[in-house]
N, C-alpha and C positions, 0 to 999 in steps of 0.2 A: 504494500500500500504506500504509492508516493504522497498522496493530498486527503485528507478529511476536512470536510466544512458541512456546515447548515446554510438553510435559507437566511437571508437579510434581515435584518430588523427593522429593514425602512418599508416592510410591508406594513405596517405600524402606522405610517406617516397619515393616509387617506383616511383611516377611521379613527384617527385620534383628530383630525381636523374635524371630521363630520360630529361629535362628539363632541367638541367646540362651539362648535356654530349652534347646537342643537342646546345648547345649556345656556351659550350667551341668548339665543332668544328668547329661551326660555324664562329666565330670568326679568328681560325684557321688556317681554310681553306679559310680565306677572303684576305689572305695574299699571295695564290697559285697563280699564273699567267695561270697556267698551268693542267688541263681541267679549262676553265673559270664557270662551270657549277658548281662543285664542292662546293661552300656554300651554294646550294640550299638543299643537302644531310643533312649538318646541319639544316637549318631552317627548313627541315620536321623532323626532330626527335625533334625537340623543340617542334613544333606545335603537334607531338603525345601526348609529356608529357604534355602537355595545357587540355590533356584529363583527367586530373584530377580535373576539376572543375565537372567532374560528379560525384566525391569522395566526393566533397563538397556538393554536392545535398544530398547524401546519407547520409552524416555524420549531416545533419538540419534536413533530415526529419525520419530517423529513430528511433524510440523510444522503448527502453527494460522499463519493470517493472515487480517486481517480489510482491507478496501479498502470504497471508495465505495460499490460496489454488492453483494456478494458475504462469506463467509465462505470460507476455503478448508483443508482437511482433509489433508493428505499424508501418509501412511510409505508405508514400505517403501525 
């Protein structure tokens, strides 16, 4: 075995932003009187970027190695 690595950690970056945006409206919009509905529009976009703990699956069980003759691809 010449190389072992994992996936990147900057798969991270897209739903920790989404995650962002989805808390700062939420927040935001908690201050609105008017549609009274309107922080819940934040709390679903927070809860999409929550969808990043299946990046975090990916990024434990995915495994590269590279050897003499071969590349080798594992998860699961």
């Amino acid at each position: 075995m010449l190389y072992k690595t994992r996936l990147h950690w900057g798969v991270f970056i897209k739903p920790a932003l989404v995650v962002l945006v989805g808390v700062s409206s939420w927040c935001c919009s908690a201050k609105v009187q008017d549609p009274p509905w309107l922080w819940m529009f934040g709390a679903a976009v927070a809860l999409i970027g929550c969808s990043g703990l299946r990046h975090y699956v990916e990024v434990m069980t995915f495994e590269f190695a590279v050897t003499t003759s071969r590349l080798i691809f594992r998860w699961g």
